[in-house]
Structures are given as C-alpha cells and as structure tokens.
RODOMI-142952 format. One line per 10 residues: number of its first residue (from 1); their letters; for each residue x, y, z of C-alpha. Coordinates in steps of 0.5 Angstrom, whole numbers, always signed. Last residue first. Example, Ala and Ser with C-alpha at 12.3 -4.5 7.8 and 13.67 -1.06 7.14 Angstrom:
% RODOMI-142952
2 = SA = +27/-2/+14  +25/-9/+16
END
This chain:
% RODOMI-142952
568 = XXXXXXXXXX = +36/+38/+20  +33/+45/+17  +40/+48/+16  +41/+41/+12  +34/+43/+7  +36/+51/+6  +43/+50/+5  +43/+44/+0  +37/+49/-4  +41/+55/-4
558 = XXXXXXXXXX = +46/+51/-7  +42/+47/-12  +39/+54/-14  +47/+57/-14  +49/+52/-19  +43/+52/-24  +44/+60/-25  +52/+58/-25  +50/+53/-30  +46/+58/-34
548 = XXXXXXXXXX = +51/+63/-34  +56/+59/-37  +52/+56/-42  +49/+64/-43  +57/+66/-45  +59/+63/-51  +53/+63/-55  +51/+71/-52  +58/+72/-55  +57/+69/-62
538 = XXXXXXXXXX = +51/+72/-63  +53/+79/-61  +60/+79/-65  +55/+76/-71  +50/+82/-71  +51/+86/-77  +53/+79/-80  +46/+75/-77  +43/+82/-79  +44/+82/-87
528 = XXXXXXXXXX = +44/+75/-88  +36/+75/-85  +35/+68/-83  +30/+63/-87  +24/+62/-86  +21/+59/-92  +14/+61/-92  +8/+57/-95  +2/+59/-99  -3/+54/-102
518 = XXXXXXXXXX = -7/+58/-107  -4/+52/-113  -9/+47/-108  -15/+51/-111  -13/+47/-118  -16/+40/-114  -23/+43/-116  -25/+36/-117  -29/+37/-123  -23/+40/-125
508 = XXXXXXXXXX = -23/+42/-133  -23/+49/-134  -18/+50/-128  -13/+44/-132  -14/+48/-139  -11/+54/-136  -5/+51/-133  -3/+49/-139  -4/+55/-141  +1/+58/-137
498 = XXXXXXXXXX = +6/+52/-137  +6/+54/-144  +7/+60/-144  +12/+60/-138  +18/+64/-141  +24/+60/-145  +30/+65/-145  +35/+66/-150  +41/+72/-146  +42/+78/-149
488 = XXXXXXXXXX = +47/+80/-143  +43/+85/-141  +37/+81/-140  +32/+78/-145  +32/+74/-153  +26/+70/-153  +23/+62/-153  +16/+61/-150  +14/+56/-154  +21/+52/-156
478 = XXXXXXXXXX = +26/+55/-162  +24/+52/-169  +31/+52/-173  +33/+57/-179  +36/+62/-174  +30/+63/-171  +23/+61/-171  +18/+62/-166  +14/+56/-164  +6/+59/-163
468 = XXXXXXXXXX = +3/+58/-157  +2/+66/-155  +2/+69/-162  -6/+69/-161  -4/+75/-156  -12/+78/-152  -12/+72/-147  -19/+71/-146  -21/+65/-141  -29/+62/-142
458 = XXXXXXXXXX = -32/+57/-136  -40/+54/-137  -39/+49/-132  -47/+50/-130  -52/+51/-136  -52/+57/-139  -57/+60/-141  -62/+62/-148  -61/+54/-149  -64/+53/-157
448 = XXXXXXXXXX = -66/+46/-158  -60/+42/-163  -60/+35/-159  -68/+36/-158  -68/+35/-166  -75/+36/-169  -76/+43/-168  -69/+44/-167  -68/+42/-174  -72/+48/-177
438 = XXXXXXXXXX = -68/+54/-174  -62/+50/-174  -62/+51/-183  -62/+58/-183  -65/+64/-179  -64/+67/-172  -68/+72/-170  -66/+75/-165  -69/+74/-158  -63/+71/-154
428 = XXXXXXXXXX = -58/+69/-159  -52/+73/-155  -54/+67/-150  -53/+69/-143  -48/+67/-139  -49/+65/-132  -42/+63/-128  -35/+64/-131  -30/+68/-134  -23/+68/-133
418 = XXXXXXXXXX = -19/+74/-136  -12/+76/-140  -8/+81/-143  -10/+86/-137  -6/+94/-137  -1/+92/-130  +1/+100/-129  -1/+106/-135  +4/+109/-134  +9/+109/-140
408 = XXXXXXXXXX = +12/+116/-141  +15/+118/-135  +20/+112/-137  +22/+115/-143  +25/+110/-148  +31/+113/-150  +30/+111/-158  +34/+106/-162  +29/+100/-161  +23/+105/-163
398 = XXXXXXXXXX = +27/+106/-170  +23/+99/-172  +17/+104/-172  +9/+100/-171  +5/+107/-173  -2/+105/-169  -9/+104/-172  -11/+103/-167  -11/+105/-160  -3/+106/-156
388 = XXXXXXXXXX = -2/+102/-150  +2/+103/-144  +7/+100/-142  +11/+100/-134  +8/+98/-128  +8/+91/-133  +3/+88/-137  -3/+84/-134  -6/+76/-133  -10/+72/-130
378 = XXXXXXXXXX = -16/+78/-129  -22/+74/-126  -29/+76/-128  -36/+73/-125  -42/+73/-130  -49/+74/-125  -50/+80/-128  -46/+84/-133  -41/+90/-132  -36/+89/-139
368 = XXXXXXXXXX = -29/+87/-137  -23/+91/-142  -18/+86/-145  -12/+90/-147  -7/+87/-154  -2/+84/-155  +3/+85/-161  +8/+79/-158  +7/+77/-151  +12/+73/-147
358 = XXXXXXXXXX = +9/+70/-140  +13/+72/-134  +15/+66/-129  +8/+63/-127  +7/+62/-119  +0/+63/-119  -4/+65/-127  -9/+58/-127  -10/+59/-119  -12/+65/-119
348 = XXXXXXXXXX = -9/+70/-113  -3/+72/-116  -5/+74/-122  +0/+72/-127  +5/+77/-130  +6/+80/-138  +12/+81/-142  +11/+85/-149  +15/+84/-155  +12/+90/-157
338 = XXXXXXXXXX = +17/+94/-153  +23/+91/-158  +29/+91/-153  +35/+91/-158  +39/+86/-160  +45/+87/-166  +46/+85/-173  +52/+86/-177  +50/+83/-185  +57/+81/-189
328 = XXXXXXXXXX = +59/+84/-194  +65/+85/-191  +62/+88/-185  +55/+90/-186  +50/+95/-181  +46/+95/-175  +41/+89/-178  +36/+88/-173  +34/+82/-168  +28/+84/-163
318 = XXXXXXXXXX = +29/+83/-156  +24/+82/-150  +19/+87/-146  +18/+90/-139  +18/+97/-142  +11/+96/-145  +9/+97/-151  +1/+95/-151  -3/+95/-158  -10/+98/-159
308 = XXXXXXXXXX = -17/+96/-161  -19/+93/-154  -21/+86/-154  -27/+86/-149  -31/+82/-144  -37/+79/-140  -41/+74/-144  -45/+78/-149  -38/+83/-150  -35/+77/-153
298 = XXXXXXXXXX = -41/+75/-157  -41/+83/-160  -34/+82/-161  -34/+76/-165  -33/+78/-172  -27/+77/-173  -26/+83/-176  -18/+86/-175  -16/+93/-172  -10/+96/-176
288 = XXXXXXXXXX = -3/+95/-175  +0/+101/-180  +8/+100/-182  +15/+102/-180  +23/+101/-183  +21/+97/-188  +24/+91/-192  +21/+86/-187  +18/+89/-182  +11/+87/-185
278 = XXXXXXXXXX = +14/+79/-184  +13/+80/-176  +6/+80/-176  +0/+85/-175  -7/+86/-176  -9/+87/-169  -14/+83/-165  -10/+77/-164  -14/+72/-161  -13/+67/-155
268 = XXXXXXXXXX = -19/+65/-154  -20/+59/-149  -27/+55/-149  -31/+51/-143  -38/+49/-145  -43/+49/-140  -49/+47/-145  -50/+55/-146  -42/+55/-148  -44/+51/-154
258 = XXXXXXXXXX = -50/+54/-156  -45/+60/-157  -40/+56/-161  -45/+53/-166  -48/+60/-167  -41/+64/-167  -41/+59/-173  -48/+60/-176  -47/+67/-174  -41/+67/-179
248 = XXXXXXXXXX = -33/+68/-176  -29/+72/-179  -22/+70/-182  -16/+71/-178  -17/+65/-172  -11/+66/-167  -11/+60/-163  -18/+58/-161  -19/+53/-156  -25/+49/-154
238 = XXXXXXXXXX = -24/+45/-149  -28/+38/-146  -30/+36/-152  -35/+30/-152  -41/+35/-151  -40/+35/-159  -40/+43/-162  -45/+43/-168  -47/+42/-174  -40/+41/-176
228 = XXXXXXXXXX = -37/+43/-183  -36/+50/-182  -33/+50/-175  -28/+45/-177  -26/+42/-171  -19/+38/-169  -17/+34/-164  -13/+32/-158  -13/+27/-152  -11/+29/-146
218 = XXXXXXXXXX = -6/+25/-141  -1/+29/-139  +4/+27/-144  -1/+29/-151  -2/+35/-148  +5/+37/-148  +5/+34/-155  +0/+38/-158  +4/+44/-155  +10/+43/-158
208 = XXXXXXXXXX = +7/+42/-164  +3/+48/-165  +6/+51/-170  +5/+44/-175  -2/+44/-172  -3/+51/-176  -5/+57/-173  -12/+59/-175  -14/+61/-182  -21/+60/-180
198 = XXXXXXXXXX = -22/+53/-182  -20/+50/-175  -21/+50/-168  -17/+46/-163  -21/+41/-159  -18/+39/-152  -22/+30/-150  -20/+30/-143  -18/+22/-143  -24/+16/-143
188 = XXXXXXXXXX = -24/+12/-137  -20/+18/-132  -17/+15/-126  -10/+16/-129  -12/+23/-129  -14/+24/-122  -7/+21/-120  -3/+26/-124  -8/+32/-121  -6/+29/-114
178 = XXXXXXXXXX = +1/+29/-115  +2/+36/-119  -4/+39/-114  +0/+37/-106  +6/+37/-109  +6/+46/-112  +8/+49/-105  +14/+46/-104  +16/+46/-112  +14/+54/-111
168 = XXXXXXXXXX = +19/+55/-105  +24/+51/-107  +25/+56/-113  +24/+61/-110  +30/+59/-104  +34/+58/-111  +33/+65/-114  +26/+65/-119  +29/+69/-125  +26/+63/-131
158 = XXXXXXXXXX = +23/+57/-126  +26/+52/-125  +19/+47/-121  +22/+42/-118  +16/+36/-118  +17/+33/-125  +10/+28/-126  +10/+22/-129  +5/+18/-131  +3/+11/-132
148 = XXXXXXXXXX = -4/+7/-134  -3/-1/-132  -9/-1/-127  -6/+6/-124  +1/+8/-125  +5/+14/-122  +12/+15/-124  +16/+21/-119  +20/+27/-120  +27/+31/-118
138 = XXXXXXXXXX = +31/+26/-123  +38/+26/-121  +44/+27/-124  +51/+27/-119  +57/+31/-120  +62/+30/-115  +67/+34/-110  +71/+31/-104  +70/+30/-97  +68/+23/-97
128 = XXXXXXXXXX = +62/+25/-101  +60/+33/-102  +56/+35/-108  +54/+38/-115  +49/+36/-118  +46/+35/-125  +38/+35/-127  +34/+30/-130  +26/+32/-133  +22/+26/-133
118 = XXXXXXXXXX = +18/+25/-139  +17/+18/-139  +22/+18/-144  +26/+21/-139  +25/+16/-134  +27/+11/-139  +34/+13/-140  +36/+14/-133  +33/+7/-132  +39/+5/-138
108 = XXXXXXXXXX = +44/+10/-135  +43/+7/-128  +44/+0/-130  +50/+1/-133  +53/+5/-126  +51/+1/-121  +45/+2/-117  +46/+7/-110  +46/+13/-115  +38/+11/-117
98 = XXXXXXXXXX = +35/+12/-110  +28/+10/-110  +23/+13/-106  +17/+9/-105  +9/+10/-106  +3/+5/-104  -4/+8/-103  -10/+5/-104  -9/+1/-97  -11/+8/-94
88 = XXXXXXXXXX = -12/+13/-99  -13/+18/-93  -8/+18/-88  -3/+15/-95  -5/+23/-98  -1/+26/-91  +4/+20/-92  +5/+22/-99  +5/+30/-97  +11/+28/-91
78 = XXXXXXXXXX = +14/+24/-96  +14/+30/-101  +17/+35/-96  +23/+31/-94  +24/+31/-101  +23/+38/-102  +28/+39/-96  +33/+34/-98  +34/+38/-105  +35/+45/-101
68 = XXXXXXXXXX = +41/+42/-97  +44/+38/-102  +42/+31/-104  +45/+25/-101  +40/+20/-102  +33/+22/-104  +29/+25/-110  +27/+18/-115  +20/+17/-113  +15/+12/-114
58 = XXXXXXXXXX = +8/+12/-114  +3/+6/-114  -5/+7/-114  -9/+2/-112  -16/+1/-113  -22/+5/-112  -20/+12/-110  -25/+15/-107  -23/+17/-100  -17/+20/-104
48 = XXXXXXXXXX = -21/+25/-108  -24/+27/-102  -18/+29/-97  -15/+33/-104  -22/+36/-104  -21/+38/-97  -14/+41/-98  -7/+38/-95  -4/+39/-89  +3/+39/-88
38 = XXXXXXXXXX = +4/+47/-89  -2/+49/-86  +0/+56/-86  +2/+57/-79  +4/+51/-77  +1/+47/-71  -1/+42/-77  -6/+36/-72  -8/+30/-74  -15/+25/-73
28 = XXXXXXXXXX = -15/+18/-73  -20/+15/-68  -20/+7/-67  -14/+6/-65  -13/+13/-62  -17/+11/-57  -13/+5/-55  -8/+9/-54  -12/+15/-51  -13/+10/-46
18 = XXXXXXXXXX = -6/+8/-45  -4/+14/-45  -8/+16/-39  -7/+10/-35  +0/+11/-35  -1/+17/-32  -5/+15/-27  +0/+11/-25  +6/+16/-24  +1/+20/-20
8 = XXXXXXXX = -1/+14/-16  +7/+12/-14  +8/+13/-7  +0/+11/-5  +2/+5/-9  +8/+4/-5  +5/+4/+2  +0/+0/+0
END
C-alpha cells in the first residue's frame, strides 16, 4: 500500500496514455500547428483520395545524399504522400528510389527510361567522403493505376526565380501536381481538348509542342471545322481557338455559343490587330490596323472586351536587327522591342499563380463589361511600365533605338488576359436567327436553342494569338515561349506553355483540385544581413548563457542543500 500511494501519479498517467491509446486506434485525427498548414492537404484533395478504387503506386526518385535544399523537398514530399496515405489507405502505396545507389549501367539505362517517360533530369554537385562529385537526379516521380503510367517533375525551375523561390514554389505545387496526376490516370475516357480550324488559324504543325505536351499529360487532342460540323460535340471537354484571321459567320458563332450555353468551356486566344512580323520586312514601319472576326458582339455577351489597340510595355523581349554590313556581311544586334511585351499572372487565381513571366508579342488590353451573374478574374496583365497605344497604330522598327522615356509608360498592369465564369446569357437570346438550325431544332431535341448557360459553363480570353506558336529562328523552330532577354541578350523560354497548361486543368476540374495552387508556404530563412550586423552579439550570447545557465543552476542547488540541512 505504501508503494502505491507513493506511485499513484505515476499510475494515472500510465492509465491515460493507455486510454488515449486505444482511442486513438479507433479514431484517426491529425494536428498541423503551423501557420499556414504546410503539412495538411486540401478538403477536395482528402475527398478524392476517400474514393479511389483501386491501388495507386507512385515511385519517387528524390532521395539519397542531396543538398540541403534538395533533402528539404523530398522531405516535403514524403510528408505529402504519407499525409494522401491517411486518406487513401490501402489504395496508396509509394516509394523512394534512390538510382545513385545502382550500378552505373543500369542507372544510365533507368535514366533512359524515365526520361522518355518525360521526367526531366538535373545535374548536382555535392560532398561524399569530402570530395566534390557530380550526381544526376530526377527530381519527380512515376505514378501507375491499373497498368495506366504518368509522370510528374515535382521541382518546379522557373525562369528568375532564385534557389529558395524555386523551392518554395516546388514545396507548394506537390499537393495539386500528385493528386492531379492520380486524378488523370483514374479517367476512363482521357479529356478530349479540340482546336478549331477553317478560319486561318495557326497551324497544327505550329503547335506541335503544344499538342504533344497535352498528349503526355493524359488529354486527347483533335480538330474541329466549325464550318462543316453541325455542332460542337458535348465529348469536347475544351474548345480553343488560336488565332483565327477570318470571320467567323453567325452559324458559327451559333455553333460556339450553343456550346458554352451547354456548360462548355472555350480558350480564346486572339490577335485582335492585324499585325505580323514579316511587314518589317524590308521596311522601317507599318500600320496595325484592327482585325474583324466577328466575334466582338458575342465576347461582350459574356462578359469582355479585346481593345482595339496595342500594348508597348518597358518590360519587354529583344528583337534581332540588322545594324550594318562588314565585309558583305550582315551585322545584327538585340534591341529591346516594346511590343515584345512581357506579362504577369495574377497571384490570386489558381491558373496564373506561381507563373514565371508570359512572352507576349503584338497583345492587346482586354476590358470587363458589368454583367449579371458573370464572374470575372484577371489572369494576366503587363508590367507597371506600358501602355497601350488605340489603332491604327504606327509600329517603327526605329523605336529600338530610342531612349524610352519611363515617365511615359504609366498605364500599370493593363489585363491580357481574364477567366470567366458563371451564368452566361446566349448572344441569340431574342434574335431572329434564320438558317438551317431554326427548322432541325424542332424536330431534333440535341439541337433546341439554350438562352442560358447551364452549370460549368468557363471562358478564358487571352488578347495574343501568338502565345502558343513556336518561334522561328536561325533557320530552326525554337520552343514555346522562347525570347532573347536581359543585359547579356541571354535565349530565355518563358511560362507560356505552363500557363496555358494550367488554363485547360482549372477548366476541366471536377474535383477543384487546381484550388490547391493557392496554398501559400513561408521559408524561414535567416536574415544574412542581420546575422552579420549581429555576429559579434550572437556569437558572445553563444559563449556566455551556457555558462551563466550553469551557474544560475549551481547557485539554486545550493541554496536549496542549504535551506533542507540547515533545517536538520
């Protein structure tokens, strides 16, 4: 008894932790005392996972001795899987492969295969057995699903960003790249994305990169010829238009309205100034007039307006001009081109966050129209330094050669580019619309007239139909995106492509998984100025609080001897 009164506290804690024990067996809950949730994942995230179906396998080939910044991402990303394992249970399996550890043969050959499976490799430098070695590791993972593969490169380089940006953005960006990559694998039928045609569009040839990025992230791609078609099929899942230069006819716009009002979703990317590269040939300037298409009226229907003007923006790529000839021979030089425009993604929409800057070439401003019911998000904009000059406007190769006045350039972050969405009202809506659909759609319910949008209904307007084309230079197709920046003229490939990847994911996203590209996470990181203001002061409070801990600790003890013998 007397050892059980003496040991009681010790008894009930022991009897706690086993209760709470064997509660927690049967309850499953999980605490992130972090500010900003760093290791939680998103509620549509949690719900997708609850309903997977069958196993999902994902292997990662980040770990092993990695730098400092490197070991921070995977650590990131093993807490992230075993945050998506809570959920998923026993439909998620996942490891991390280490290809170093492998013999040199073989890792060449799996280094083979994972870059056809589009993982993207990176070479490293680091310390083993104190010496310097070069190490090539791919930052990603494989993921497959009822024999179904894709791959997903979860460091995220982007063009400017310094090395703690670029592991910030990579950090936030695994919750939605895994779980958007499961989400695709789990389709039965791929997202079908249909380009438009027959209206002197860019060609599928000029969009080859951007057909095949598609085509490796799980979508199926096709054509349309909105002349021949009766309608637009409810199987395409994204219409886009890229640059169409002839105008559109009302049964057309027909076709394209009636679609939307079926909860379609469309990308307009459109040049609204008639303008090209080759008029410089030969020439030191030319007019840009406004171009018809013919789809203004229907535009300002649902909620928006291409401006007929040009933006010149300080922020701008460099054009290639002939200076001279040396020895019959052409001398060329790089000169910042203004309407080589660059522009910036909203950082509080999904599609446009953490985007490296968008080339732009000839774009023009996009202006909201105050309707009802019509939600509309600015994605993209200029620089705090352009400004937009209304047609016709006088493009001067001379320009390049000027002192640009920055006093001059004050129109700030002019939009390119804005997401539409909710209830759109059919630009048909009490017209009397003649032709052949009036007389089928009375006896063909698949063609009745919708004067309103039905849910899901999503339009994006980007005023530059030149921002998925391949440039051509030096004889040789240069990527999407690619442009001469900087003081040293340096070839740069901007986010164009990701951008508009990310366009056709938010259009698409039943789940809303996109929502998960707002997750905001802080590094921490110590202030290098201060530290070295401070080192003296750091360095001393290092040496001495030990110490004076140690005699704070030696002078309680005693005190406290003196105090229990003196009352002996």
């Amino acid at each position: 008894m007397k050892w059980l009164k003496q040991n009681i506290n010790t008894l009930i804690v022991l009897a706690i932790l086993i209760v709470l024990n064997v509660i927690g067996s049967y309850l499953f809950t999980r605490f992130d005392l972090t500010d900003e949730k760093r290791y939680s994942i998103s509620k549509p995230t949690k719900d997708f996972l609850e309903n997977l179906d069958d196993v999902v396998t994902v292997r990662v080939y980040l770990t092993g001795n990695l730098p400092s910044g490197m070991t921070e991402l995977e650590k990131s990303i093993e807490s992230t899987l075993n945050e998506f394992k809570a959920y998923a249970g026993i439909n998620l399996e996942y490891e991390f492969v280490d290809l170093n550890k492998l013999g040199q043969k073989v890792q060449e050959e799996e280094g083979k295969i994972l870059m056809s499976k589009g993982l993207n490799p990176i070479s490293l430098t680091v310390v083993e057995s104190g010496e310097q070695t070069q190490k090539v590791i791919f930052p990603g993972a494989v993921i497959s699903y009822k024999g179904r593969i894709i791959s997903v490169n979860l460091l995220e380089n982007k063009l400017g960003y310094d090395q703690y940006q670029i592991l910030n953005n990579s950090i936030v960006l695994i919750e939605y790249k895994l779980a958007n990559a499961i989400q695709k694998l789990q389709q039965i039928h791929p997202p079908v994305v249909a380009f438009a045609t027959g209206h002197g569009e860019v060609s599928q040839e000029a969009l080859g990169e951007v057909i095949k990025e598609l085509q490796d992230e799980q979508f199926a791609v096709s054509t349309i010829d909105l002349s021949i078609v009766f309608k637009v099929d409810e199987v395409v899942d994204v219409l886009v238009l890229v640059k169409p230069r002839i105008a559109f006819t009302e049964k057309e716009k027909y076709k394209i309205d009636q679609y939307v009002m079926k909860g379609g979703k469309v990308i307009f990317l459109l040049d609204q100034m008639a303008v090209e590269m080759d008029s410089l040939q030969g020439t030191d300037f030319f007019m840009a007039y406004a171009r018809d298409i013919n789809l203004d009226d229907m535009l300002f229907q649902y909620g928006a307006r291409v401006n007929d003007d040009l933006v010149l923006d300080l922020q701008s790529a460099k054009l290639e001009i002939q200076t001279g000839m040396t020895n019959n021979q052409p001398q060329m030089q790089w000169f910042n081109w203004p309407y080589n425009n660059l522009m910036f993604g909203n950082e509080n929409h999904p599609a446009s966050r953490n985007m490296a800057p968008i080339s732009g070439k000839f774009t023009s401003t996009i202006d909201t129209i105050r309707s009802a019911n019509i939600k509309k998000e600015i994605l993209l904009s200029s620089s705090e330094y352009s400004k937009a000059l209304l047609a016709p406007v006088r493009v001067f190769v001379g320009i390049v050669k000027e002192a640009l006045d920055p006093q001059i350039f004050k129109q700030k972050n002019l939009p390119t580019a804005v997401a539409l969405s909710g209830e759109f009202q059919s630009i048909f809506k009490n017209r009397a619309f003649t032709g052949a659909y009036t007389a089928m759609a009375d006896t063909i319910e698949e063609l009745r007239f919708i004067e309103q949008s039905e849910p899901g209904a999503k339009i994006i307007l980007i005023a530059d139909g030149d921002l998925l084309t391949n440039h051509i230079g030096k004889g040789k197709k240069q990527p999407v995106g690619y442009a001469v920046f900087g003081n040293n003229n340096e070839a740069m490939v901007f986010d164009n492509l990701p951008f508009f990847m990310n366009c056709v994911e938010y259009l698409i996203d039943d789940y809303n998984l996109i929502e998960t590209r707002n997750k905001v996470i802080k590094l921490r990181q110590l202030d290098i100025t201060k530290v070295k203001e401070k080192r003296q002061m750091i360095q001393f409070s290092n040496l001495i609080s030990p110490l004076l801990l140690l005699l704070l600790f030696g002078f309680v003890y005693a005190f406290v001897r003196r105090r229990k013998f003196a009352n002996q």
